[in-house]
N, C-alpha and C positions, 0 to 999 in steps of 0.2 A: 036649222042647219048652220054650222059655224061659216061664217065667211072669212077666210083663208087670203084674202089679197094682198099680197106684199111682205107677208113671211115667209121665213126662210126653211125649206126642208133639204137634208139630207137622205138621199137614197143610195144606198149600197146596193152593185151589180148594177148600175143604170146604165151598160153600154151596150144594152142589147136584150129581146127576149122580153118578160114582162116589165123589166127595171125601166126599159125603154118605152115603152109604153105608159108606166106610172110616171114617168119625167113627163112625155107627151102632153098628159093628162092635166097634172098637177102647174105644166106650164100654162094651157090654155085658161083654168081659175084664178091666173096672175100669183101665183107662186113663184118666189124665188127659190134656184138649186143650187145644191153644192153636190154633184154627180162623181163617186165613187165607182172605180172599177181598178184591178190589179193594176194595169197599168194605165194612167192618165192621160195617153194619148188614145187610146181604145174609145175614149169617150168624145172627140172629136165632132164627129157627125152628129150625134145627138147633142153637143153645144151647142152645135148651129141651128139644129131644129126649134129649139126650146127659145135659143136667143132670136131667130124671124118670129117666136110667139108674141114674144115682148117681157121674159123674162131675163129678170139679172141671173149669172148662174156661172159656174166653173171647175173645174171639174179635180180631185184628190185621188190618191192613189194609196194602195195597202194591201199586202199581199193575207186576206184575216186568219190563213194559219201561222203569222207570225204576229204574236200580240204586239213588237215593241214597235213593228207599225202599224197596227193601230193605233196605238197612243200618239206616234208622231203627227200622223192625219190628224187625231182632233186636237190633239196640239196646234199643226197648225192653222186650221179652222179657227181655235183661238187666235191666234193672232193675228189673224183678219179680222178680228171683230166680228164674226160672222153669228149675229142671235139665231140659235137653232130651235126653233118652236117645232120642228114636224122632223120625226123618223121615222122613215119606211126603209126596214132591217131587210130588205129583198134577198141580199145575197148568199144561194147557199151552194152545197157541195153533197153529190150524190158517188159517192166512194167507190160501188161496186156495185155489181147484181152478183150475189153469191149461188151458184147453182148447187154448190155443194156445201150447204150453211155448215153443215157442222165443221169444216175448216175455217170458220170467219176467222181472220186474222185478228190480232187486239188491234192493228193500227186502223183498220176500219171504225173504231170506235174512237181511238183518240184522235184522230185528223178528223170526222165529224162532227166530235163535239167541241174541238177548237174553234170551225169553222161556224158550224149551224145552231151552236151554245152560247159558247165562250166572249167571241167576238161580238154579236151584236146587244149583249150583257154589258160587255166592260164597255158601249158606245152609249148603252142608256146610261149605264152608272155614270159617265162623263158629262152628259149634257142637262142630263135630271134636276142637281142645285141650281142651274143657271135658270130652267125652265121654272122651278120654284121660288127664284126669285121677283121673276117676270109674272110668277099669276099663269102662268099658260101653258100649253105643252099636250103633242098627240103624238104617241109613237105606237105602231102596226109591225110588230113582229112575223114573219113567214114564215108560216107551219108547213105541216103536209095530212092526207088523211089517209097516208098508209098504214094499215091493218094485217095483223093477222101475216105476214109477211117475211117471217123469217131472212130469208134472200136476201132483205135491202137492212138486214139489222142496225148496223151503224151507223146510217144516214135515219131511223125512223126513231131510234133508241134519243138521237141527238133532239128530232125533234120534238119529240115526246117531252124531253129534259124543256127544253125552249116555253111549250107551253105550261109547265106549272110555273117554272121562275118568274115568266111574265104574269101568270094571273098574283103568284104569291107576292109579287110587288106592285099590282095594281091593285092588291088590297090595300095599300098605303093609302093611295090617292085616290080611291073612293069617294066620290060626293063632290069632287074639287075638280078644275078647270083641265088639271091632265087626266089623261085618261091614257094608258094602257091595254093595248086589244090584239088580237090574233088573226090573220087573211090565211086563210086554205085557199091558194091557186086553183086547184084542179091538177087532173093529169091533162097538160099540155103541152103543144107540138113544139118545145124551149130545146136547144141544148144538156138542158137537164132531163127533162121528159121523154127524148128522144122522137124520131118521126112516125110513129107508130099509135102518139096520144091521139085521142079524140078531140081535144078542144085544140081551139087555135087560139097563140098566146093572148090577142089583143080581147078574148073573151072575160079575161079574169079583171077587165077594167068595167065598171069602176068598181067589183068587190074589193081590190085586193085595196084601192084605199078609202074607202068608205070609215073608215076606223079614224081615217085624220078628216072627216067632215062633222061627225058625230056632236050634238051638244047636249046630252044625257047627263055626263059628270059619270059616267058608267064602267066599268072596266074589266079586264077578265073575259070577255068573251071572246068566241071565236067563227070569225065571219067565213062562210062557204060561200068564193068568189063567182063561182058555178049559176048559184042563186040568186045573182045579181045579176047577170048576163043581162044585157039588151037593153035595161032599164036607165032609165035619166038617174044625174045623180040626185036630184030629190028625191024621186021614189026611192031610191036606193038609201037613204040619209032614212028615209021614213022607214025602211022595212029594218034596217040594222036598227036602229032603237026601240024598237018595238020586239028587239031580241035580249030575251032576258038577263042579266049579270049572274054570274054563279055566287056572289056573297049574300 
């Protein structure tokens, strides 16, 4: 299992719902954070929680259907100096439930795939050479494992897109110290999920980061957070490795 103490992770959506829980989590291993939500004061109360853990940590803002902030965020993340070794892409955007799919509108696709595409794409792209500088680097992309679903097309089309990109550029770094990997949440009782899901959010820990504990050199896969439930993160370190790479 990789020991994580004193690095620095970025999580996008950490002001609530599972992002709030993967800061939780990732503070108690003594991780440091750089917490991401639209707006930066949203993430207030979970500075406070993370910093009683005894992480350094502070919190960025970025609205990710507009890319020219995100660039400004990791911009200014650069200029904090801030070494990014762990991304956990949490934040996404559920468009619509289309009852009448064959009216899907196009903009349910293009604000999805801005969101649950685009954006935490152009955040690997930005932190990747740094990470390859360093020798290091774990980034957990959020999937989803809706099927067959017509209704939610634009939000499942996005993720769908999400997960080849991420496996088709963790065949890069294959065999090497970054690794590239995928968390399926579950359907959870999140803002996103609505109150109706079966799981309760704080279930999806420690699936949804188990991808940044990983020391395989492995990449491409995609961990159902589900299947982790309950487990210590060792177990959880030992069953995700022992899940096979697609290359």
């Amino acid at each position: 299992m990789t020991e994580l103490k004193g690095r620095w992770a970025l999580i996008t959506g950490a002001s609530r719902g599972i992002g709030r829980f993967a800061a939780l989590f990732m503070a108690e291993q003594g991780v440091n954070l750089v917490l991401h939500s639209r707006n930066a004061e949203h993430c207030k109360a979970v500075l406070d929680e993370v910093r009683a853990l005894g992480a350094e940590a502070y919190s960025v803002q970025a609205e990710l259907s507009d890319l020219s902030q995100v660039e400004a965020m990791c911009a200014e993340i650069d200029r904090k100096g801030t070494p990014i070794d762990i991304i956990l892409n949490n934040a996404g955007l559920q468009i619509a439930y289309r009852s009448e799919y064959l009216k899907t509108p196009a903009e349910d696709y293009e604000i999805s795939f801005r969101i649950n595409t685009t954006a935490p794409m152009m955040i690997c792209y930005h932190f990747l050479p740094s990470m390859e500088k360093r020798g290091f680097g774990r980034i957990v992309n959020t999937t989803s494992g809706i099927d067959l679903d017509p209704q939610q097309a634009g939000y499942s089309a996005s993720k769908a897109a999400l997960d080849k990109v991420t496996k088709d550029l963790g065949s890069k770094y294959q065999g090497t110290d970054i690794t590239l990997n995928l968390a399926d949440p579950g359907w959870c009782r999140t803002d996103l999920g609505g109150p109706q899901a079966p799981n309760a959010p704080e279930s999806a820990i420690p699936g949804v980061v188990v991808g940044a504990f990983v020391s395989d050199k492995k990449s491409g896969r995609i961990f159902s957070a589900q299947s982790f439930a309950g487990m210590s993160l060792e177990e959880a370190v030992a069953k995700a490795e022992s899940q096979a790479s697609p290359y």
